[in-house]
PyMOL Python script that loads the backbone (N, CA, C, O; Angstrom):
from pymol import cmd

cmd.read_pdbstr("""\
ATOM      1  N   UNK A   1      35.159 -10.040 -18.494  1.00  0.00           N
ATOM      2  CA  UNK A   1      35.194  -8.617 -18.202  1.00  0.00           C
ATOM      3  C   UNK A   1      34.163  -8.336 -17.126  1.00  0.00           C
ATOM      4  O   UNK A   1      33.209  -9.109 -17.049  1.00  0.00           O
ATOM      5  N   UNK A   2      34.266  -7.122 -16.131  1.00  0.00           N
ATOM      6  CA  UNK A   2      33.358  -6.977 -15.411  1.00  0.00           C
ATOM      7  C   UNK A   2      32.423  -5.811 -15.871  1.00  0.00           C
ATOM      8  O   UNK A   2      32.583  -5.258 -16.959  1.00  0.00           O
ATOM      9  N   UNK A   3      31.363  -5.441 -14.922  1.00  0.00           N
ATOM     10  CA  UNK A   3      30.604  -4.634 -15.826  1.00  0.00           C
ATOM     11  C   UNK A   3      30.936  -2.979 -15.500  1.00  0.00           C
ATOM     12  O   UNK A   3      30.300  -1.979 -15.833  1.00  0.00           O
ATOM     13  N   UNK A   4      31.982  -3.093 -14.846  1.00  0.00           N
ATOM     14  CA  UNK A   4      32.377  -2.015 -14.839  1.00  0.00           C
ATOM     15  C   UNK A   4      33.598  -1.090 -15.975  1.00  0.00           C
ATOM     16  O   UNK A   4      34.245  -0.043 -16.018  1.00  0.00           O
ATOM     17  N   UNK A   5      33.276  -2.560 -16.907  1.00  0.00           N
ATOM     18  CA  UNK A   5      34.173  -1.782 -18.424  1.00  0.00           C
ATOM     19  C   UNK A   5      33.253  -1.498 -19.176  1.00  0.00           C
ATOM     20  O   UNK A   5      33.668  -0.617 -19.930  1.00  0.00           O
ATOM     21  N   UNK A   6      32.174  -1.761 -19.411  1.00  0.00           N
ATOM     22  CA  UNK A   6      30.915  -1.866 -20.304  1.00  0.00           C
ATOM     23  C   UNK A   6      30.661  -0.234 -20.399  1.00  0.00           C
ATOM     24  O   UNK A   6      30.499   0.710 -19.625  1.00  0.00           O
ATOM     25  N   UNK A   7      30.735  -0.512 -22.015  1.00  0.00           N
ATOM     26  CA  UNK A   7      30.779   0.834 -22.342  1.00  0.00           C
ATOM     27  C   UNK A   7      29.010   0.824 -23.142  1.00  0.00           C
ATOM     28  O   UNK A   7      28.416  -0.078 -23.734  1.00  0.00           O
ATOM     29  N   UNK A   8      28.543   2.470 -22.761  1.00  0.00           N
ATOM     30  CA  UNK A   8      27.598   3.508 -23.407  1.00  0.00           C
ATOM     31  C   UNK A   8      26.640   2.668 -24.186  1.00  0.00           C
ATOM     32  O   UNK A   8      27.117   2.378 -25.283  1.00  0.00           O
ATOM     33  N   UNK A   9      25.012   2.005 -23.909  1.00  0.00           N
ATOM     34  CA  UNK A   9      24.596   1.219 -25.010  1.00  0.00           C
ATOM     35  C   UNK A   9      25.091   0.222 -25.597  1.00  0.00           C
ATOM     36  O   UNK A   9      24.874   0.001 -26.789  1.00  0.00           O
ATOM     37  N   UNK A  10      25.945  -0.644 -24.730  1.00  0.00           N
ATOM     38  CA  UNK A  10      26.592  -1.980 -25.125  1.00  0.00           C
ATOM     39  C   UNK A  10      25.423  -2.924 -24.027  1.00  0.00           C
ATOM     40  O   UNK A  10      25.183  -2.772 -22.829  1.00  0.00           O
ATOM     41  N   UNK A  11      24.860  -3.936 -25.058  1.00  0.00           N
ATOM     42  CA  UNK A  11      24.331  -5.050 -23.890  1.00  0.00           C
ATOM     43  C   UNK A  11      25.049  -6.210 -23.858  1.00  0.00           C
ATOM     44  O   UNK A  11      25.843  -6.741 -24.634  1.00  0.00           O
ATOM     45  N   UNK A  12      24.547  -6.514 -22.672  1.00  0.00           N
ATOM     46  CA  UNK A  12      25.389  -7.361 -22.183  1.00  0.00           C
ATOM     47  C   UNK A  12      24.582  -8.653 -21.366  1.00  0.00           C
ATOM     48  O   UNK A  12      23.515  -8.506 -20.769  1.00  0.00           O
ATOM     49  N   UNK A  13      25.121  -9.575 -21.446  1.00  0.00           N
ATOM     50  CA  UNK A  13      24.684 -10.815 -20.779  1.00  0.00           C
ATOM     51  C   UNK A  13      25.291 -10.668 -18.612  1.00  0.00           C
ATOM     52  O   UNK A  13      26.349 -10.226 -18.164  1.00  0.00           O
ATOM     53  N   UNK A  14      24.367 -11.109 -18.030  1.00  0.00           N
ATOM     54  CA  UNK A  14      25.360 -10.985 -16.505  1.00  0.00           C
ATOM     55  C   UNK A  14      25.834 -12.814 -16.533  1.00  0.00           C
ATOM     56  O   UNK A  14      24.954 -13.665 -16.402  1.00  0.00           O
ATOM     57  N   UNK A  15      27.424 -13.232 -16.735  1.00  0.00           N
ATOM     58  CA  UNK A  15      27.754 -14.104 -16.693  1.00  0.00           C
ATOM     59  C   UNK A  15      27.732 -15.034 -15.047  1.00  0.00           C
ATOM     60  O   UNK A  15      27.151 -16.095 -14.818  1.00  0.00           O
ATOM     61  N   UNK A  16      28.621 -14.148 -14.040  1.00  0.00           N
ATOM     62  CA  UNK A  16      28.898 -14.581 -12.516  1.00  0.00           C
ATOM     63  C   UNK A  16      29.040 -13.529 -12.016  1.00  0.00           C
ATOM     64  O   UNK A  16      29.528 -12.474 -12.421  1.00  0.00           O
ATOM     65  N   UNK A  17      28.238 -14.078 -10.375  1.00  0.00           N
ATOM     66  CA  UNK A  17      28.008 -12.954  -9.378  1.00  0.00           C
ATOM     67  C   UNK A  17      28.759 -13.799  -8.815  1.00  0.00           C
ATOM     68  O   UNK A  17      28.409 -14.979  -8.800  1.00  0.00           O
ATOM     69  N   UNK A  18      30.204 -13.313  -8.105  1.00  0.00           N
ATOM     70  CA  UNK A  18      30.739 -14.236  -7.281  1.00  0.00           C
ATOM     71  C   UNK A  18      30.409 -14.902  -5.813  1.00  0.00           C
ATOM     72  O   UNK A  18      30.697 -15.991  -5.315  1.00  0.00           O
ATOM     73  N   UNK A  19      29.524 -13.521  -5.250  1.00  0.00           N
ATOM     74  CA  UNK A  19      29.954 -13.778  -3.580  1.00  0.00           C
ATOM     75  C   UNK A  19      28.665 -14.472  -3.696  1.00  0.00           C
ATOM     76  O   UNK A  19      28.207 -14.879  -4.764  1.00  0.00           O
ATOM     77  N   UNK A  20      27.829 -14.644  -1.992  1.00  0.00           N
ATOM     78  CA  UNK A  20      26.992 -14.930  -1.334  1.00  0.00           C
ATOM     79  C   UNK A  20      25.897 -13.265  -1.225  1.00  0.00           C
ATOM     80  O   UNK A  20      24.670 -13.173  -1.244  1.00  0.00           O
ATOM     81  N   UNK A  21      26.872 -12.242  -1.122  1.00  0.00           N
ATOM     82  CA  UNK A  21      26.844 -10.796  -0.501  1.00  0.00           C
ATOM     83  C   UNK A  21      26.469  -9.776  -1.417  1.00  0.00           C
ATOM     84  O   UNK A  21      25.728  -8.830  -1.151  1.00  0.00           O
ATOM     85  N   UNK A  22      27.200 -10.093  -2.880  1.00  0.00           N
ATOM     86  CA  UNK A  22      26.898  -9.646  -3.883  1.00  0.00           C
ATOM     87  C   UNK A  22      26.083 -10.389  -4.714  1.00  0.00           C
ATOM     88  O   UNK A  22      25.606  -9.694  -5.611  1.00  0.00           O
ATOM     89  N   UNK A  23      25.833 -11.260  -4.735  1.00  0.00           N
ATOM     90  CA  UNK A  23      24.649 -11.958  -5.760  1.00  0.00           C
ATOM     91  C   UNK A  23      23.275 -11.539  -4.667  1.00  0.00           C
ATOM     92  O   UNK A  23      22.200 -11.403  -5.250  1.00  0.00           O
ATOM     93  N   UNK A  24      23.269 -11.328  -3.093  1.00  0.00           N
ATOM     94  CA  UNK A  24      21.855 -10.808  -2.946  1.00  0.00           C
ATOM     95  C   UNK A  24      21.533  -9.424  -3.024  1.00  0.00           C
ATOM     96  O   UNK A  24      20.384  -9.044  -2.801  1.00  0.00           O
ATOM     97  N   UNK A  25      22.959  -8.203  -3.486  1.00  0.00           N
ATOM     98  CA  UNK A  25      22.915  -7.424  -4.050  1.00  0.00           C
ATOM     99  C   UNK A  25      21.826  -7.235  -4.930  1.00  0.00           C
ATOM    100  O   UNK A  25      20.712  -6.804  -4.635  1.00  0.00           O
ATOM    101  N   UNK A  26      22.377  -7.711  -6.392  1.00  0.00           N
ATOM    102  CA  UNK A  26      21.994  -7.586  -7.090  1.00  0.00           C
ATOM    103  C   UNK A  26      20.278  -8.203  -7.626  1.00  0.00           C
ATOM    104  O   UNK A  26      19.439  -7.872  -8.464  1.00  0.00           O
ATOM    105  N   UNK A  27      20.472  -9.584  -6.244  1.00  0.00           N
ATOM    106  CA  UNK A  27      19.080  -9.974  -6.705  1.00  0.00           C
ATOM    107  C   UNK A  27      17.910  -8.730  -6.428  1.00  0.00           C
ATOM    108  O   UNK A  27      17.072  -8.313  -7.228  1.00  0.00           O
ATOM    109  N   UNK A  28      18.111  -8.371  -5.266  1.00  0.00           N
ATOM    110  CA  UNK A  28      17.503  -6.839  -4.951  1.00  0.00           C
ATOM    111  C   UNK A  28      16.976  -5.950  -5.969  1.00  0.00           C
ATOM    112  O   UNK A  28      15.890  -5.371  -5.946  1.00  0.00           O
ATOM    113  N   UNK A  29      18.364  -5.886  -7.355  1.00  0.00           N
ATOM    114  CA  UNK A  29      17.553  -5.219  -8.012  1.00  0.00           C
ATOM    115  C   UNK A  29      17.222  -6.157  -9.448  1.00  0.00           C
ATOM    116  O   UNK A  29      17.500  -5.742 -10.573  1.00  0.00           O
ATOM    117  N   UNK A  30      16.560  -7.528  -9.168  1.00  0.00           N
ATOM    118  CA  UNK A  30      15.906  -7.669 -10.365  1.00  0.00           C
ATOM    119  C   UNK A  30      17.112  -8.014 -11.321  1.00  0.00           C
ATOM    120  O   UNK A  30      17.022  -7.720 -12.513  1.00  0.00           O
ATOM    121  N   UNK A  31      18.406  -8.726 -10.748  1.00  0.00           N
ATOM    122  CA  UNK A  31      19.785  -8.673 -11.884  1.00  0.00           C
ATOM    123  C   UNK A  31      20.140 -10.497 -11.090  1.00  0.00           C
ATOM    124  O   UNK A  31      20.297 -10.752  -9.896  1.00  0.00           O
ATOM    125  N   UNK A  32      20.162 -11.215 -11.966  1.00  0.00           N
ATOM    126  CA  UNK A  32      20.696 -12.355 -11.722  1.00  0.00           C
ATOM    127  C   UNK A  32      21.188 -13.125 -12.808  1.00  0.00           C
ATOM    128  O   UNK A  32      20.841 -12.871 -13.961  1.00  0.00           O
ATOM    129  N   UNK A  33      22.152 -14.264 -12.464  1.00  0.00           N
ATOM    130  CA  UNK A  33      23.532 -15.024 -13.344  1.00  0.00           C
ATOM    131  C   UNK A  33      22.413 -15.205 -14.905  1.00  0.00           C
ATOM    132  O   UNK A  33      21.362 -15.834 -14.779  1.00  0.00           O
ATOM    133  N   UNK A  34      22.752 -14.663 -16.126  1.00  0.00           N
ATOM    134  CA  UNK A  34      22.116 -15.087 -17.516  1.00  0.00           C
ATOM    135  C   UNK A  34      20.787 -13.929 -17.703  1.00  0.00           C
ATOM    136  O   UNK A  34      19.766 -14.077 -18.373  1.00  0.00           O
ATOM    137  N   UNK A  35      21.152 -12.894 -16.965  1.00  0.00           N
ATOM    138  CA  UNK A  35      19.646 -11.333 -17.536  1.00  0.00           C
ATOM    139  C   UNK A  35      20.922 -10.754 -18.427  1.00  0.00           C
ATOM    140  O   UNK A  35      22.106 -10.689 -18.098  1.00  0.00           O
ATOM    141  N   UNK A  36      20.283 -10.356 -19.659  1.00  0.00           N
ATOM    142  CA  UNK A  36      20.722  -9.399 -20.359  1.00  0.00           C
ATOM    143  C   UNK A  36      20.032  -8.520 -20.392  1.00  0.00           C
ATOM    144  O   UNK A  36      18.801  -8.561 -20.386  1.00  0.00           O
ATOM    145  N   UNK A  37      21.062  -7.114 -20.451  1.00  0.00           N
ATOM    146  CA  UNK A  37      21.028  -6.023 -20.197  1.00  0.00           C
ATOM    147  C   UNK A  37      21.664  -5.047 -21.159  1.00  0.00           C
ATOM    148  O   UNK A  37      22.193  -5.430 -22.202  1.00  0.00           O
ATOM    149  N   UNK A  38      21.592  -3.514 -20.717  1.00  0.00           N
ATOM    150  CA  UNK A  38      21.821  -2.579 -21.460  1.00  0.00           C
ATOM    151  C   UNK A  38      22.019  -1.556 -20.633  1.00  0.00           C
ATOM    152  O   UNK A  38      21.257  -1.157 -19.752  1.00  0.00           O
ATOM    153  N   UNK A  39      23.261  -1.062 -20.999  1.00  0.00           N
ATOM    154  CA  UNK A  39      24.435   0.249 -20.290  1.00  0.00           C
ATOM    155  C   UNK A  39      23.335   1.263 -21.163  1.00  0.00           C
ATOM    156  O   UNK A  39      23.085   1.431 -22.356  1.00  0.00           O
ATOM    157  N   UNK A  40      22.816   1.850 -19.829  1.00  0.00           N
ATOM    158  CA  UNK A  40      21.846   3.404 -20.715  1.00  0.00           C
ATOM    159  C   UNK A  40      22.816   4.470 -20.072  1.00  0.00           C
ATOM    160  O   UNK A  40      22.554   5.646 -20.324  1.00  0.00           O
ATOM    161  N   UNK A  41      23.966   4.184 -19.228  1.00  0.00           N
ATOM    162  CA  UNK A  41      24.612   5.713 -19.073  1.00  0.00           C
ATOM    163  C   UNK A  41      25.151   5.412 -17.651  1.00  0.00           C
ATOM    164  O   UNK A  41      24.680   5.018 -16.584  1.00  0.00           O
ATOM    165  N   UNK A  42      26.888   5.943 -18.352  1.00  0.00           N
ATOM    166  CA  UNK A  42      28.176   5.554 -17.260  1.00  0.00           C
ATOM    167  C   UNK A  42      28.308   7.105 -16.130  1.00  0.00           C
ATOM    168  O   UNK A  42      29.129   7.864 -16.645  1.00  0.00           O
ATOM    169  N   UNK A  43      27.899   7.527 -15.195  1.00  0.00           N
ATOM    170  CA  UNK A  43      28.453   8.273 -14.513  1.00  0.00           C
ATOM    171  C   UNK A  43      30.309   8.384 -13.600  1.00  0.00           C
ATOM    172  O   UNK A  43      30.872   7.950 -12.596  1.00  0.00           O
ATOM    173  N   UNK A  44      30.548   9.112 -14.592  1.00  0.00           N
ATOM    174  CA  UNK A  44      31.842   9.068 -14.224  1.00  0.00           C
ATOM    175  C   UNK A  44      31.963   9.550 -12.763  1.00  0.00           C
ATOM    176  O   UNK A  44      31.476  10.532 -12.203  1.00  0.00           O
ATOM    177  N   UNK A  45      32.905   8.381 -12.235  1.00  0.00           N
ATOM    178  CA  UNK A  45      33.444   8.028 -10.795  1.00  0.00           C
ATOM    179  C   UNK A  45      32.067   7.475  -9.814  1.00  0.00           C
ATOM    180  O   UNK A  45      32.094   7.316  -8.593  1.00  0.00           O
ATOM    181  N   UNK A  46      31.256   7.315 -10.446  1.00  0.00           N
ATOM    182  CA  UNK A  46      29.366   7.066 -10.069  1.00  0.00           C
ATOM    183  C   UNK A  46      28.946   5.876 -10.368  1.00  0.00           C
ATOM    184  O   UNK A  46      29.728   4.943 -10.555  1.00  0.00           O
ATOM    185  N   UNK A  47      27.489   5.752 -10.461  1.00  0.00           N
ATOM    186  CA  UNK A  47      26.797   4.643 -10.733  1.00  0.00           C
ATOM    187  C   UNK A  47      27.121   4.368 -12.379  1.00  0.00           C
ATOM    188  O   UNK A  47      27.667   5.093 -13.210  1.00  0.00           O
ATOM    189  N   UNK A  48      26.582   3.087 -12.479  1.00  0.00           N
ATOM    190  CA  UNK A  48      26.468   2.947 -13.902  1.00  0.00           C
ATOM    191  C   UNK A  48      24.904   2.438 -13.981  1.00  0.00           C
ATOM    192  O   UNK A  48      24.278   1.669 -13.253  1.00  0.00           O
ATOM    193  N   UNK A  49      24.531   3.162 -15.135  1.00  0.00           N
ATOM    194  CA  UNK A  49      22.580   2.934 -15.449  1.00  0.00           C
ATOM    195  C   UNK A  49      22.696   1.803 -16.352  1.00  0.00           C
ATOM    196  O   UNK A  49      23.556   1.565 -17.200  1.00  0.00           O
ATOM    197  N   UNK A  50      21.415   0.995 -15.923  1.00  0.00           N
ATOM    198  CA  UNK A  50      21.313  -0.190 -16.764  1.00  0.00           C
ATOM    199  C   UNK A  50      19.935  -0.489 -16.945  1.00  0.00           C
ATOM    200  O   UNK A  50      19.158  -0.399 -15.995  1.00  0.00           O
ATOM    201  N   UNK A  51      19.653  -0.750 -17.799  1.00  0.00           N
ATOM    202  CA  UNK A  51      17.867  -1.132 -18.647  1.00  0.00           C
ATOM    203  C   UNK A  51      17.642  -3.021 -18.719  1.00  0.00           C
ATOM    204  O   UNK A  51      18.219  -3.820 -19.456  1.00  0.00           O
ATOM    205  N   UNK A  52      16.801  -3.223 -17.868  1.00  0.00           N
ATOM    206  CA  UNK A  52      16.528  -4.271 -17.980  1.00  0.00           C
ATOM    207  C   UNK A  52      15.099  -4.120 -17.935  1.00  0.00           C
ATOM    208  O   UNK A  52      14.482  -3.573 -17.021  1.00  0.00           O
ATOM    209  N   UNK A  53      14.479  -4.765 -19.238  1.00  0.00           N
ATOM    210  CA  UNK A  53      13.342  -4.321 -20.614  1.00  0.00           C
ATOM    211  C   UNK A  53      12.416  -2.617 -20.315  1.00  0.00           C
ATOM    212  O   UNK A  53      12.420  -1.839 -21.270  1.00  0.00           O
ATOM    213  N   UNK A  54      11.652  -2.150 -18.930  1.00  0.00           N
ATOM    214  CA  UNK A  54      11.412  -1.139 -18.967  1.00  0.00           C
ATOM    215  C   UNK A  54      12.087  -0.168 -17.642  1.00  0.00           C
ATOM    216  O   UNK A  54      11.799   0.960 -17.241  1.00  0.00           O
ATOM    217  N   UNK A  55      12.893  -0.965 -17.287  1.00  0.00           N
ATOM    218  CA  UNK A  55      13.343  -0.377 -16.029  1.00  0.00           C
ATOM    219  C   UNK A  55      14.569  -0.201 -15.752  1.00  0.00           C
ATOM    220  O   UNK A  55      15.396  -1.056 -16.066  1.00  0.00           O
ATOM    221  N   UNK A  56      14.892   0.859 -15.159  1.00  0.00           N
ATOM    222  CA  UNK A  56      16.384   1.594 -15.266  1.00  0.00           C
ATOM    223  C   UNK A  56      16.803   1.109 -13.713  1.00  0.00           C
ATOM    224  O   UNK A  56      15.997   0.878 -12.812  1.00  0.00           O
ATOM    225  N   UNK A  57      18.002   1.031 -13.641  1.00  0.00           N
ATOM    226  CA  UNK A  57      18.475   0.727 -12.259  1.00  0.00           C
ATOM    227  C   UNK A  57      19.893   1.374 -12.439  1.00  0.00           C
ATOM    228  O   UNK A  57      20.522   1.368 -13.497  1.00  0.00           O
ATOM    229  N   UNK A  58      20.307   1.933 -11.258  1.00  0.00           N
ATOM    230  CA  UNK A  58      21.711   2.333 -11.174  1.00  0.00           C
ATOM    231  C   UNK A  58      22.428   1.671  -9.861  1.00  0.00           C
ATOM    232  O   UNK A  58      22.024   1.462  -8.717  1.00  0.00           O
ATOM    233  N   UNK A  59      23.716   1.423 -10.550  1.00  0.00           N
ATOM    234  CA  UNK A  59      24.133   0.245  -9.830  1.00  0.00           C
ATOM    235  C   UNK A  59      25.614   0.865  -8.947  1.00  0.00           C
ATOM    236  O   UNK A  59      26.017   1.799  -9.640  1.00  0.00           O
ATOM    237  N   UNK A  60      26.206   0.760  -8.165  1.00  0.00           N
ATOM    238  CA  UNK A  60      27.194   0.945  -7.562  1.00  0.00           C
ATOM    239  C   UNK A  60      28.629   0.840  -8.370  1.00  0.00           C
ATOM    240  O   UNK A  60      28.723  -0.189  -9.039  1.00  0.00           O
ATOM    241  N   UNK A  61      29.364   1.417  -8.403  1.00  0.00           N
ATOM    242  CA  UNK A  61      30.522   1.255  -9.065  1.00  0.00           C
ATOM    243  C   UNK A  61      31.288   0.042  -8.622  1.00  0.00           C
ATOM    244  O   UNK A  61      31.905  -0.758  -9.324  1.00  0.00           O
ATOM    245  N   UNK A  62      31.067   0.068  -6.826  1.00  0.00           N
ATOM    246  CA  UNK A  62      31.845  -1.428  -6.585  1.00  0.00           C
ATOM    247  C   UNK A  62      31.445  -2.926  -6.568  1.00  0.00           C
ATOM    248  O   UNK A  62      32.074  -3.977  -6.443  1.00  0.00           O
ATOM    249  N   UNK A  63      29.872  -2.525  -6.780  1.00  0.00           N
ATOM    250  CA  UNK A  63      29.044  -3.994  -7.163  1.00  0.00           C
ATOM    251  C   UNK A  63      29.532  -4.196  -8.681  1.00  0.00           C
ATOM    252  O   UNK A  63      30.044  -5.159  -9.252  1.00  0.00           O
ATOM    253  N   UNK A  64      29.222  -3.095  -9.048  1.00  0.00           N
ATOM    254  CA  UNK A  64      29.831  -3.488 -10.665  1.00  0.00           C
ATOM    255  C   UNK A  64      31.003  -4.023 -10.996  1.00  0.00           C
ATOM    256  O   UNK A  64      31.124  -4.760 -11.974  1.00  0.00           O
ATOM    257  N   UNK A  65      32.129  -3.652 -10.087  1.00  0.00           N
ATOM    258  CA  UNK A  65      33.045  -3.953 -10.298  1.00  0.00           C
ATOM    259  C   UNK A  65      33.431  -6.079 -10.095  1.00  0.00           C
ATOM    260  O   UNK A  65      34.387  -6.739 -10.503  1.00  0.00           O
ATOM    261  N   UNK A  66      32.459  -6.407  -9.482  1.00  0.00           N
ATOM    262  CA  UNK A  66      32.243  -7.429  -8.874  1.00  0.00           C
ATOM    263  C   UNK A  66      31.432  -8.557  -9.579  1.00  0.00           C
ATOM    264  O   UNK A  66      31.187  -9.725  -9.276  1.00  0.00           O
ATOM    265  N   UNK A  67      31.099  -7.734 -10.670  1.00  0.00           N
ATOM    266  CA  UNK A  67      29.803  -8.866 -11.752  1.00  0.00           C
ATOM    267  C   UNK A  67      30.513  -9.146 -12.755  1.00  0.00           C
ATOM    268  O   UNK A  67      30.793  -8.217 -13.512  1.00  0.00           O
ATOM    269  N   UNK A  68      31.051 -10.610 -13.078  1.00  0.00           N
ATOM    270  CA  UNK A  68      31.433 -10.557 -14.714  1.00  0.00           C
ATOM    271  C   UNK A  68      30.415 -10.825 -15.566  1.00  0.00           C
ATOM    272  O   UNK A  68      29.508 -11.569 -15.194  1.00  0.00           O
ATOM    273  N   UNK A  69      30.412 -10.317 -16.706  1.00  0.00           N
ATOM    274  CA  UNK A  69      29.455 -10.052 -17.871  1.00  0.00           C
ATOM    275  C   UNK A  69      30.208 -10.149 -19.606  1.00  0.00           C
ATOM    276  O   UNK A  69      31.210  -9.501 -19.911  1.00  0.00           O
ATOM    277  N   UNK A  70      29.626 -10.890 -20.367  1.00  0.00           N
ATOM    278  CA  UNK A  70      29.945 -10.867 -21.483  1.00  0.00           C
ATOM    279  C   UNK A  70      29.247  -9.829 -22.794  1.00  0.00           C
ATOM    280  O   UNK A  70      28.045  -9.570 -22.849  1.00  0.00           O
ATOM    281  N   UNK A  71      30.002  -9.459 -23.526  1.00  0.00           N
ATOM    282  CA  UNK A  71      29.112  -8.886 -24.453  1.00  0.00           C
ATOM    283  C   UNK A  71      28.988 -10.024 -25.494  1.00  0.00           C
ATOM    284  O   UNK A  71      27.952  -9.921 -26.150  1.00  0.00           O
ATOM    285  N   UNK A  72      29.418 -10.609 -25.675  1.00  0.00           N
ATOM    286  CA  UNK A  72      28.751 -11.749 -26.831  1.00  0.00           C
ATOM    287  C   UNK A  72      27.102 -12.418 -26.475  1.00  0.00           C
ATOM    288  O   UNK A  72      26.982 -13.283 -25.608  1.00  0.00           O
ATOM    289  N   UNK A  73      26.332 -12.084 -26.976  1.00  0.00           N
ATOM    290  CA  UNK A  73      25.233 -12.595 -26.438  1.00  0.00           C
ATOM    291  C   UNK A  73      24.809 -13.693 -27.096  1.00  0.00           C
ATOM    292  O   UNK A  73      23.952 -14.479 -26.692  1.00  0.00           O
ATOM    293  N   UNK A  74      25.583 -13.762 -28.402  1.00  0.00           N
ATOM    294  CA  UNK A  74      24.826 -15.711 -29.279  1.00  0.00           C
ATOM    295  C   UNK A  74      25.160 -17.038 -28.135  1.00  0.00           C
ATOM    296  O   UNK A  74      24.830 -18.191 -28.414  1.00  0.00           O
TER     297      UNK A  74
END
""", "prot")
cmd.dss("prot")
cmd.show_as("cartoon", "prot")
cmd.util.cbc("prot")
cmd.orient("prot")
């Protein structure tokens, strides 16, 4: 799933950043392949907020769309 299904206070593991383009995206903000995380709040048609341990980041709808992520975290 990507993390653009991740629903409201669901955490989540970041499984694969596919590109070259989007993995230095995200390294930018402190998000790379195996950080778990936490959906603090979906803006509809917007960013999606995410908590990684004290820090909030809001992420692009189309980067998100671009990260697969698991919710199984064992």
């Amino acid at each position: 799933m990507t993390l653009d299904k991740v629903k409201k206070g669901q955490s989540f593991k970041v499984v694969y950043i596919p590109d070259e383009m989007t993995r230095s995206q995200a390294i930018r903000f402190g998000i790379a392949e195996g950080e778990i995380l936490m959906c603090e709040e979906i803006i509809p048609a917007g960013p999606i907020v995410v908590r990684k341990e004290r820090q909030e980041i809001a992420l692009g709808r189309n980067l998100c769309k671009s990260i697969d992520i698991t919710t199984e975290l064992n």
